[in-house]
Structures are given as C-alpha cells and as structure tokens.
N, C-alpha and C positions, 0 to 999 in steps of 0.2 A: 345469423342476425339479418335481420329482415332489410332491405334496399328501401335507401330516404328516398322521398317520392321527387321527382323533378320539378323546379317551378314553372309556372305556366311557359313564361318567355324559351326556356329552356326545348319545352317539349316542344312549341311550336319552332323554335331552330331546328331541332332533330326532323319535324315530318317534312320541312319547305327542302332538307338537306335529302333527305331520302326523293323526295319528287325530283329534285334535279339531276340528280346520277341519275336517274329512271330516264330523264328525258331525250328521244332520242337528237342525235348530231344533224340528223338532215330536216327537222320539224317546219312546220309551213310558215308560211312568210305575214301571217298574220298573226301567228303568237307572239307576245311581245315577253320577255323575263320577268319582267318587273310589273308583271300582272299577278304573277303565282303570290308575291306580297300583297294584294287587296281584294278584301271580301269584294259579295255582291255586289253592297251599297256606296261599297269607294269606286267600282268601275261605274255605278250610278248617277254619285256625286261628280264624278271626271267626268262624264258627258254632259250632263245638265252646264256644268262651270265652260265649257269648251263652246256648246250652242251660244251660251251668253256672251262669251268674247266676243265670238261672231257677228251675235246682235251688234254689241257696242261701237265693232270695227264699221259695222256697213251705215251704225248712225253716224260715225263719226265720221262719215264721208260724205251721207247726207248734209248732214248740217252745215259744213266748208261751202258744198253746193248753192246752199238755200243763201249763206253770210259767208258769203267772199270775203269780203270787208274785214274780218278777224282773223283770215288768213294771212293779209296785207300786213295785219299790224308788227309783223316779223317781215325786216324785207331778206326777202330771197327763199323766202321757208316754201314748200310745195305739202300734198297732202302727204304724199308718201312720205317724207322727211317725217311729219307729226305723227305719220302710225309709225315709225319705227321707233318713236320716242316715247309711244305709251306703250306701244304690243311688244316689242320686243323682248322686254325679259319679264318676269315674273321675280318679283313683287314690283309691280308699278315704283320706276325712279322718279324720288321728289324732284320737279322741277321747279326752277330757281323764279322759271316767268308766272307763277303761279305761289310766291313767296316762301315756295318749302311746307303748302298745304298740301294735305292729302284727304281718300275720302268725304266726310260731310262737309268740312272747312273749304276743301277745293270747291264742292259743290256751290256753296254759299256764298263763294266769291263772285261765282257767275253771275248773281243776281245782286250783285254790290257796285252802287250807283258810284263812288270812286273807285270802281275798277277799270284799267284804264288798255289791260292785256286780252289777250285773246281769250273770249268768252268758250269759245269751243272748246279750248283744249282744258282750262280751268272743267268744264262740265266732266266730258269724259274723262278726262282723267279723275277726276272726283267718284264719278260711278266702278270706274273702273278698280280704285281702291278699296272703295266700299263693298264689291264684289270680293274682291280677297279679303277686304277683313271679314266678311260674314262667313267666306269657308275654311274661317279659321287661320287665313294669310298664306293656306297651301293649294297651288293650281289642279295641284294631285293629293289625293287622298289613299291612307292606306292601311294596314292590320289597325294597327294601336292611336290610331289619327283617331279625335272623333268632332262632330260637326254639334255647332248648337242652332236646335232649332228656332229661337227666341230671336237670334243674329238675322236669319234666314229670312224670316218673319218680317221683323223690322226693315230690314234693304228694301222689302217687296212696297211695303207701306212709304218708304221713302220716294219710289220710283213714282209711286202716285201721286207726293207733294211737288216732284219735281216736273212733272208734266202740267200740276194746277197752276205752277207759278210761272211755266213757258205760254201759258194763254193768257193770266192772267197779271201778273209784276211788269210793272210798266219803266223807262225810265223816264226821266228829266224831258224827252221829248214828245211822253205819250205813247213809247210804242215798245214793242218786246225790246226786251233784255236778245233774243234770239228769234229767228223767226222759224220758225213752224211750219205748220199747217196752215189751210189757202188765207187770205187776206181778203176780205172784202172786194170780191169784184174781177178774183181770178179764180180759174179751175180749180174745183174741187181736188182735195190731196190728202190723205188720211191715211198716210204713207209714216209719216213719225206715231201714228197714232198706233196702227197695227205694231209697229217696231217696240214701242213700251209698252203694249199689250201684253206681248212676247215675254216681254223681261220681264215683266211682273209673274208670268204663269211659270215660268222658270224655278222664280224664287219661293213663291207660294208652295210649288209642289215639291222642291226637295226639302222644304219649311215641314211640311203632314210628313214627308218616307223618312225624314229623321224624327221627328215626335212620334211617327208607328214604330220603328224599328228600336227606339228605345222605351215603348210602352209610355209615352209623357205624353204631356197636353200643354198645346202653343197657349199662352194666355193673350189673346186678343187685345188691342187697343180700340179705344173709340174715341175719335178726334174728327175736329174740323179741320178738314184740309186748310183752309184758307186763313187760320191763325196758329196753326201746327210749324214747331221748327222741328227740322230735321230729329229722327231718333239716332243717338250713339249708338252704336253699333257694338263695341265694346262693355257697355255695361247691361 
C-alpha cells in the first residue's frame, strides 16, 4: 500500500529538523537559529522594519530637541525614559497619556487643538504602531507570516499626510502643532525632511518586494494631501 503523502507543515518540520542535527556545535557567531525559520523576504521584511525603528527612535529625539516644551509637560520625564516607553517592547504599549490611542488615532491626537499631552510622544508612538500594524503587528517576520502590501502602501501615504500637516496645521496661536524644520529667519534644517523621506522609501519598497513576491498589484490612491484623513491601516 502505497505511503499517504505528508502535509506541507509536516514536511517542512521534517527538513528544518534535518538541518538542525546537521548543524554543526561550534557554528559562527553570526548565525542566528531562528533564521533557518524565514524565507528571504522575512530576513528582508526584518531589516527594512528594524532601519525604520531606527528612523523613528533618532526622530523622536530630534523632535524632544526641536519642542522641549512637550518634554516638560510630564515633570521629571527625560528622553531616554520616553524611548524605553515606546521602543522597548514590541507591539508598542498603549499609553494611558495618549488616552489608550494607538496607530492613526495616536497620530491624530497630535494635531488635536484640545490635546493638552505631549505631542511628541502621541506622534511617535502613533507611527510607531502603525509600523507594526502594516507588518502585520510582527517585528519579525517568518515561514508562514505573510505581509500585505496595500498596509505597506498606505503607512508610506500616511507618512506624507503626516509631514503635510507638520508645516502646514496650525493651532489657536498660529503656529505648528510641532516644530520642524527652519522657521523663518534661522538656519536652514532639512534634517526632519531627509528622516521622513527615509521612512517613506522604507515603506514604499517593502510595499513593490511584497506585491512582486506575491505576483499582485499595489492599487494606488490619489488624494489631496491637504484634505486627506489618515488611511486605516487595517482595512
């Protein structure tokens, strides 16, 4: 009688099982285990997602920089206290001074004229959700993970509404929500400008290596930035 055939999950336990007796005891200090678990495009997806932290950490020390003042409004808080309270673990913990928003809602609050909390940390941590919701809410990617590229898409589109309404969303006194890049009458700084450049080209491009790798096609949007609300991410 002929042998029932294995189901897929099955067979790939059996070869990732074989690779590892294979592997030898003294192996070099850059192989990591839990690589032999992810195709190409997950050790792809893991770098692309890891550059963008990066980005997000080094704006979110910019911007403290640029707006003290939002630092203040927690007394005794420092920067490094606020990066361990967004970068620390993965999935971004909701925070309580930020009403238990996350993603585009965190975002949105930044630019909400009765918001009365720290702007900085409501932004990044809103991007920084939104980063994880687009790759699917996992830092790591792996075999049977899969990425959608319409998610990917969208964050990158969002990153551009979100830099239109830091030069242009004014509040109650006429002036950013957050400050930026130069002001009228100081040195030139195009220093936030490259940083969301960045994130955008991020997102864009693991947006195309998952729509090739799955043979699809991103469906584009066309919007005006400047009456566009945020895209969900999730839908």
């Amino acid at each position: 009688m002929m042998a029932r055939s294995l189901p897929r999950y099955a067979c790939t336990f059996l070869l990732l099982s074989t690779l590892l007796i294979g592997l030898p005891a003294c192996g070099t200090r850059s192989f990591r285990l839990k690589n032999v678990a992810k195709s190409d495009i997950d050790l792809v997806a893991d770098a692309h997602f890891r550059e963008a932290d990066e980005l997000l950490r080094t704006l979110m020390i910019k911007l403290y920089k640029r707006n003290p003042r939002e630092l203040a409004r927690t007394p005794g808080m420092t920067i490094k206290s606020r990066m361990l309270q967004v970068f620390a673990k993965s999935p971004v913990p909701v925070s309580a001074e930020v009403g238990g928003r996350t993603s585009i809602a965190a975002i949105d609050l930044c630019f909400d004229p009765a918001f009365a909390g720290d702007r900085v940390l409501a932004l990044v941590e809103g991007l920084r959700g939104m980063m994880l919701e687009a790759y699917g809410n996992r830092p790591e990617q792996f075999l049977f993970d899969s990425l959608d590229e319409q998610k990917l898409y969208k964050s990158a589109r969002n990153i551009e509404i979100v830099v239109w309404r830091l030069s242009n969303r004014l509040n109650e006194k006429g002036a950013p929500f957050l400050l930026t890049n130069s002001l009228p009458g100081e040195e030139a700084n195009l220093s936030f400008e490259r940083l969301f450049g960045k994130l955008i080209a991020i997102q864009d491009m693991m947006a195309r290596i998952t729509a090739d790798s799955g043979n699809r096609t991103i469906n584009k949007v066309v919007h005006g930035i400047a009456s566009s609300a945020l895209f969900p991410i999730g839908l």
